[in-house]
N, C-alpha and C positions, 0 to 999 in steps of 0.2 A: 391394598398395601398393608403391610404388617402392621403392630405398634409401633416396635423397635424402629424400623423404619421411617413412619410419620415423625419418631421423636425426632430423630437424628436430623432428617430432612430439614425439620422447625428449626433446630439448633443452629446447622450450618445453612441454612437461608438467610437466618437473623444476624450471624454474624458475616456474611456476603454482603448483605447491604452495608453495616455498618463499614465494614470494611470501603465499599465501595464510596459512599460519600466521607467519609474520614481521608483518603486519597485523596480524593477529587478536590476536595475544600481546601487541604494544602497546594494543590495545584494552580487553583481559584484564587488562593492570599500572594499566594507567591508572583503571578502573571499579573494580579492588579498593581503589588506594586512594582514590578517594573512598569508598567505604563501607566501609571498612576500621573504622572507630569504630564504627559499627554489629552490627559481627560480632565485635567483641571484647566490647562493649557486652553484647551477647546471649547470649555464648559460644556461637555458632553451632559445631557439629560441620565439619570438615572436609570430612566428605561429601555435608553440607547444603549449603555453599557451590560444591560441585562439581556438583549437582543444580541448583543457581541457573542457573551459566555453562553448562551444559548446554542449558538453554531459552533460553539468550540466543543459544546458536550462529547457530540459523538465521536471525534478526536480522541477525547481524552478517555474516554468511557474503554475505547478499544488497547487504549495502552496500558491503562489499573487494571481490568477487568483479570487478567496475572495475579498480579500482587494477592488484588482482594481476595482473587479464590485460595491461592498458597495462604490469607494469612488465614482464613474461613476454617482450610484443615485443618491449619495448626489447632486454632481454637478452638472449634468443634470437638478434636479427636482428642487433643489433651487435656478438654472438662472432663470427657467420660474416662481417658484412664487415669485421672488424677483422684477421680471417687471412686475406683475400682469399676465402675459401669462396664466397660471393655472389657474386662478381664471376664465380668460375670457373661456377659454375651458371647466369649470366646469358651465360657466352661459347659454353658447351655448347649455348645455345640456348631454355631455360628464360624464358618472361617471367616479371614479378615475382608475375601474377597467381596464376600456376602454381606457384611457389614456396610462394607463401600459403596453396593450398588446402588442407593441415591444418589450419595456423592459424584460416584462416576456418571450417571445421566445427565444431570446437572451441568459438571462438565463439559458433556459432548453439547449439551445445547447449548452453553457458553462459547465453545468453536463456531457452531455455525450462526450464532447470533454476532459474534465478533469479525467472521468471512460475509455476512452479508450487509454489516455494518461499513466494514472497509469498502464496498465494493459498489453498498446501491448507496447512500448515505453520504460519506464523509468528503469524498467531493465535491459535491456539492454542497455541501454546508460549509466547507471550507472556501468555496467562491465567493458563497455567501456573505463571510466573515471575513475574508480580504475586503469586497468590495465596501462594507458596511465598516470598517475602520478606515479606510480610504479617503471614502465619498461622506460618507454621512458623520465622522467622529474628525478626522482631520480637515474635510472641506477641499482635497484634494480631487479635481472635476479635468478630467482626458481631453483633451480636442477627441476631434472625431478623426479617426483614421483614414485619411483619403488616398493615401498614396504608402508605400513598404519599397526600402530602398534593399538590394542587395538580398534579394528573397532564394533561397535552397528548398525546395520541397518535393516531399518524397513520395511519387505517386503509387496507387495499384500497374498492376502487372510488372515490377522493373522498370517502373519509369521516374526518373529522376529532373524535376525541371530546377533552372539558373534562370534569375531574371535580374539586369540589374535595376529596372524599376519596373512595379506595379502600381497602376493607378487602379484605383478601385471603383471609383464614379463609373470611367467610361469604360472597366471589365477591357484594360489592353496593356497587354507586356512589351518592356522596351529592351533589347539587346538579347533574346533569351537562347536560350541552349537545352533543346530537350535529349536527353542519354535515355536509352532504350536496353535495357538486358534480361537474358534470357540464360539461366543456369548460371548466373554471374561472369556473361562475357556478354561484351558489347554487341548488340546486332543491328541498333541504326541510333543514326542522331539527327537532329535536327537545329540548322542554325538558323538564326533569323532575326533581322533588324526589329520587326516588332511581331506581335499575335493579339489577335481579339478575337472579342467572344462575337458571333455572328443571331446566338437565339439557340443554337442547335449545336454548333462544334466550335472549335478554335480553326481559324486562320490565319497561317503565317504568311510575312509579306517579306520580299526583298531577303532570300536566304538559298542555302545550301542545303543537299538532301545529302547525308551519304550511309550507305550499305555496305554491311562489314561480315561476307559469307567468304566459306573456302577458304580466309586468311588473305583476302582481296577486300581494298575498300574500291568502291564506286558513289564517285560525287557527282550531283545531278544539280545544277541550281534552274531557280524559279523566282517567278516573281511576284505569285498568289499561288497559295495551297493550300485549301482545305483540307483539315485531317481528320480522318472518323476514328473511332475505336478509343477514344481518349476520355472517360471517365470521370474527372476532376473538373468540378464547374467552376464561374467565377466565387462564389461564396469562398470556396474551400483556401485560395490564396490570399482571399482576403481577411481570414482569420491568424492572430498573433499563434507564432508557435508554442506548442506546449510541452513542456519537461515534461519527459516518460517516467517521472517520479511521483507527478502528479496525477497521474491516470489510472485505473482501475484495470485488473486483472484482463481484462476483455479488450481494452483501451490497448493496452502494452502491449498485449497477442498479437492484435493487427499489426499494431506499430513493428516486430519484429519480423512479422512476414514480408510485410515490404521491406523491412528493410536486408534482410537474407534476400528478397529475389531480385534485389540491385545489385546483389554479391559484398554487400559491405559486412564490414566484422559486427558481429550481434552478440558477440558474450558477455559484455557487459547486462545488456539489457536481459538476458536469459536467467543472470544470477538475482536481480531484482524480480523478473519474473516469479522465481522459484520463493524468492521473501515474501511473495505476497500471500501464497499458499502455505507454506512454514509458521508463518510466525502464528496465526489466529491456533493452530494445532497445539501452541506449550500451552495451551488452558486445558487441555488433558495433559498433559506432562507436570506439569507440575503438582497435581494430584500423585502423583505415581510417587514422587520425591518426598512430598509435602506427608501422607499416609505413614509411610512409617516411622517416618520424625516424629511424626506425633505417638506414635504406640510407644516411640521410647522416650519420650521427653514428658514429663510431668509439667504442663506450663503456668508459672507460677503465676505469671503476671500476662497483659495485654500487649505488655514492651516488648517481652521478648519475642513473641509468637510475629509483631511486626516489625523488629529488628533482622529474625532471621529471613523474613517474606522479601525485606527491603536488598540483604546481602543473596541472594540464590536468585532474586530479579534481576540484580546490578550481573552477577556473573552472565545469567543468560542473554541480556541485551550485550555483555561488553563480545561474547563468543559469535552470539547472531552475526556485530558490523564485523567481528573481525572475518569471517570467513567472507564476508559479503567482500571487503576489501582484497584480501588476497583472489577470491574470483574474478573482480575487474582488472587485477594488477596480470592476471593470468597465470599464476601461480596453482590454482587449485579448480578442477572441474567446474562450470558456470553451476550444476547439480548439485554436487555434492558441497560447492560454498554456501548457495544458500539454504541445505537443509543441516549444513554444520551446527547450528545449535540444537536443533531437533533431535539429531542423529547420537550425538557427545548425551545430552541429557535424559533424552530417552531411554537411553542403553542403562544408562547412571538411575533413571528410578524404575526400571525394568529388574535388574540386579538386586537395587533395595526392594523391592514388592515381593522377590520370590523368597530374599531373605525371611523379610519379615513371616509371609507366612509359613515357615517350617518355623519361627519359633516360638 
């Protein structure tokens, strides 16, 4: 690696971190006190409360890691041309591209450290972190789940089960209704007074079979029927459902497969999908923006350089939800809403980057 290079790299490393706990520590002052009544309340332990912000790191880490790099630019690029340094690396012969290329590696490792943060990480540390304000800071202790009244769930292949209860001890459905689809039309159901688990499959008792070919149903009743081909053990009903908000990339995927081959509407989840992919990518975007601000802005002070970090973050998170909004409203492609901020900002420091270097 050059000198040039090592310096620059030093430069904006230095102020990456700073930036990044200067963030976070506002984050830190501000969340303790709002629940600061709470932890006095409690008498939470000190160390309890440290184990809290522990699990929140990686949360919050992925939401600054933005900011910090936009205000890194700033600062980085506006020391050197505020002593003319840029100017002399641009006279030497240096384009601006070639300048940046720490900067931009950087970057791109900040996207995938940010996409595999959201993905292996922050759910689980966020479990973590409910569970342990919960349980261990509030003293707030669950019964044990024995029974789920009025349970929907959404199986592999198109299959959709209705229970209106499940007991969990004895692994047995009371009232349920299993829907079966195929291309998003119905092709059999299943009704029946109750279903248990036998070791090996479900058997329904006391119910109706019917088949729904050619635009012909055929109803068959029984009074024991073993069913093969069915997938979903007792564990899986007896786990609380989970918001597809809280689920990781791979998580939502499934989730929407099944739920496309039930034939249900998925655009909503499609434009979340696509946010989860989108958003870790404006830590190269914001370089793009962030770079030529700085060649033209002499940055006078630390204020500025994180006043403008804080207003060009605020815009791009208010563009992100809005497109994400108008996608679930169905207003806008599930696609193209959630790569709306991507798309609008990219273009915007794609334009400024070619500016900058012709001048």
């Amino acid at each position: 690696m050059k000198i040039l290079d090592r310096y620059l790299l030093r430069e904006f490393l230095l102020y990456l971190g700073l930036g990044l706990v200067g963030v976070m520590a506002i984050f830190v002052v501000v969340d303790v006190f709002e629940k600061l009544d709470v932890f006095l309340d409690h008498r939470a332990p000190l160390a309890l409360v440290g184990r809290y912000y522990l699990y929140r790191l990686p949360e919050w880490v992925v939401q600054v890691l933005p900011i910090a790099l936009l205000l890194a630019t700033f600062l980085a690029l506006g020391q050197l041309n505020k002593f003319n340094e840029l100017t002399a690396m641009r006279t030497a012969g240096r384009s601006l591209s070639g300048i940046l290329g720490p900067v931009l590696v950087v970057s791109v490792v900040a996207t995938l450290c940010s996409l595999a943060l959201s993905e292996l990480v922050v759910p689980a540390a966020n479990l973590r972190r409910d569970r342990l304000y919960d349980r261990e800071i509030q003293n707030i202790h669950r019964q044990e789940v024995t029974e789920r009244a009025d349970v929907t769930y959404l199986g592999e292949g198109g299959r959709i089960f209705y229970m209106r209860l499940y007991l969990v001890n004895e692994e047995r459905m009371h009232e349920v209704s299993l829907q079966e689809f195929r291309n998003g039309a119905l092709v059999r159901r299943i009704d029946a007074a109750e279903a248990s688990w036998d070791g090996q499959r479900w058997v329904f008792s006391s119910g109706h079979l019917r088949d729904f070919a050619g635009g012909r149903e055929r109803v068959k009743p029984f009074a024991r029927m073993a069913v093969n081909g069915i997938g979903e053990r007792p564990e899986d009903f007896a786990k609380e459902s989970r918001n597809p908000g809280e689920m990781n990339y791979l998580e939502l995927w499934n989730y929407v497969r099944r739920l496309r081959a039930s034939g249900a509407r998925v655009a909503n989840y499609l434009v979340d999908l696509q946010v989860k992919l989108a958003f870790p990518l404006v830590n190269l975007i914001v370089i793009l923006i962030g770079a030529p601000l700085a060649t033209r802005l002499r940055m006078q002070s630390a204020a500025l350089g994180f006043g403008l970090s804080i207003a060009i973050s605020f815009c791009y998170y208010a563009l992100l939800r809005t497109g994400q909004a108008l996608g679930h409203s169905g207003a806008l492609d599930p696609y193209v809403a959630g790569w709306l901020g991507d798309l609008v900002f990219g273009a915007v420091g794609a334009v400024m980057m070619a500016h900058a270097r012709r001048s």
